[in-house]
C-alpha positions as CSV (number, residue, x, y, z in Angstrom):
1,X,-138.9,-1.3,-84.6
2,X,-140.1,0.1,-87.9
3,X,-138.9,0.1,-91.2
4,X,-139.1,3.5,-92.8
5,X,-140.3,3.8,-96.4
6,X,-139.9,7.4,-97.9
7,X,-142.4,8.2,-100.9
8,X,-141.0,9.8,-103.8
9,X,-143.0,12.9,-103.2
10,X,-141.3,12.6,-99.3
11,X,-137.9,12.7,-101.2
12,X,-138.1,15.2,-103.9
13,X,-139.4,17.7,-101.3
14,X,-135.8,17.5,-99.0
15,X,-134.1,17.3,-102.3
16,X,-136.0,20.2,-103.4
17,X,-135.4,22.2,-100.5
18,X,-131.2,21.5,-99.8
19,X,-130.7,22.4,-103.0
20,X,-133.0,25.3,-102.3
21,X,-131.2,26.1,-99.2
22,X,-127.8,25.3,-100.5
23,X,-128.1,27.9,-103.2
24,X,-129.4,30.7,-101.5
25,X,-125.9,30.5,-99.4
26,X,-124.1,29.6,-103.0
27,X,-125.7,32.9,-104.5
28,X,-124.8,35.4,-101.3
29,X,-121.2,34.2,-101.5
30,X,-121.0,34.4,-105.6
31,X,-118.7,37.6,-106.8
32,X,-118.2,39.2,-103.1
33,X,-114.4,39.7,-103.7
34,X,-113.4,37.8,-100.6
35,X,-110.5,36.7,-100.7
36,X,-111.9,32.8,-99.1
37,X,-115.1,33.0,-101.1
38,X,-114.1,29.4,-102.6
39,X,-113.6,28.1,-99.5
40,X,-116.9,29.8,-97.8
41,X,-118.8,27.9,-100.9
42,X,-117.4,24.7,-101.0
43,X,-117.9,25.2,-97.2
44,X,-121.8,25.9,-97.8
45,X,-121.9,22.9,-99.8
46,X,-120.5,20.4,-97.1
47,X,-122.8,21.9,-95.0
48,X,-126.1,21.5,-97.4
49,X,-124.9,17.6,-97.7
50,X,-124.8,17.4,-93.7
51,X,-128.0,18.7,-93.2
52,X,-129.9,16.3,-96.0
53,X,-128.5,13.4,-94.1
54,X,-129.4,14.9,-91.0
55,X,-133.3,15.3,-91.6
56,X,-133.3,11.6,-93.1
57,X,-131.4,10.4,-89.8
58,X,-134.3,12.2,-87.7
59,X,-137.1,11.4,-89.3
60,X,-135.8,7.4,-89.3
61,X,-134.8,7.9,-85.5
62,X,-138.1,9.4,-84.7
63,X,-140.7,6.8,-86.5
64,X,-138.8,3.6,-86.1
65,X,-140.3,3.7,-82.4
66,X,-142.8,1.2,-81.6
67,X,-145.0,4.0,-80.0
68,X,-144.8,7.3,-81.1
69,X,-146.0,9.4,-78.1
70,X,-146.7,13.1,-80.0
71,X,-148.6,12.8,-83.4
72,X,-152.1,13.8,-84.8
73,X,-154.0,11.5,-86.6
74,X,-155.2,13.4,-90.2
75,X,-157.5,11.7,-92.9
76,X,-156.9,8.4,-94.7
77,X,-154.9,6.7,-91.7
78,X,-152.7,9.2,-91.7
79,X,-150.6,11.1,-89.0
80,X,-148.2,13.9,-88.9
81,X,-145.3,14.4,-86.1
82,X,-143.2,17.3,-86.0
83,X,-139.3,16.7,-85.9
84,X,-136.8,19.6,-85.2
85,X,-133.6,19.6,-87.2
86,X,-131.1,22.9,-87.0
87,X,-133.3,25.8,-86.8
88,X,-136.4,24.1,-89.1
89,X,-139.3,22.5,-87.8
90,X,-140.7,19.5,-90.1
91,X,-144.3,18.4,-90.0
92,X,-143.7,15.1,-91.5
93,X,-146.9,13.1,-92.6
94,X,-146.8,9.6,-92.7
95,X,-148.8,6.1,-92.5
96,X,-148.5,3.1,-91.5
97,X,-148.8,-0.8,-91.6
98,X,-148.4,-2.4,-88.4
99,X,-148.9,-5.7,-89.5
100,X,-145.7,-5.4,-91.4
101,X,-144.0,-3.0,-89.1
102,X,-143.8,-0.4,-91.9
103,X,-144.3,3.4,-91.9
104,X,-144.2,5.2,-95.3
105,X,-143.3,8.9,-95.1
106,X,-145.8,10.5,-97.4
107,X,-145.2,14.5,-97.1
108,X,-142.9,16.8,-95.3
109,X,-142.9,20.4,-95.0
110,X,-140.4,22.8,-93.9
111,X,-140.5,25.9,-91.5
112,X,-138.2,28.1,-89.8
113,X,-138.4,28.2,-86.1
């Protein structure tokens, strides 16, 4: 198995984009004069949290194989492998040293199904 390095450009993208998708929900449920908007935030919230954890736990489950059956090789001994998580498909871009059983997660980007 492989251990999964994510770049710092790898993690300020997901961070980038919860807090992107967190606050989208945050700003449709700010002022409505429901009576539960607290609740539908902090609710929104737990949710964001969930789903963060949930695209790291995929992309480790899905490169830690030893063979990864569906990728494309790019420039620079790269690849890219495309990973669905809740209704978002992420083409994550990665490389690898097999000598060291290492892949380092170098890009992702995000888009709706």
């Amino acid at each position: 198995m492989y251990k999964i390095i994510l770049r710092k450009q790898a993690k300020d993208t997901i961070e980038k984009f919860i807090i992107s998708y967190k606050n989208s929900y945050l700003k449709m449920y700010s002022d409505t004069w429901i009576y539960y908007e607290d609740i539908i935030r902090e609710n929104y919230i737990k949710i964001a949290k969930n789903f963060y954890f949930d695209i790291k736990n995929n992309i480790e489950k899905s490169l830690q194989e030893e063979k990864i059956i569906a990728y494309k090789p790019l420039e620079n001994n790269k690849f890219i492998i495309t990973i669905k998580v809740l209704n978002y498909r992420l083409f994550v871009e990665y490389s690898e040293n097999n000598n060291d059983k290492l892949r380092f997660v170098e890009n992702i980007s995000f888009n709706k199904k």
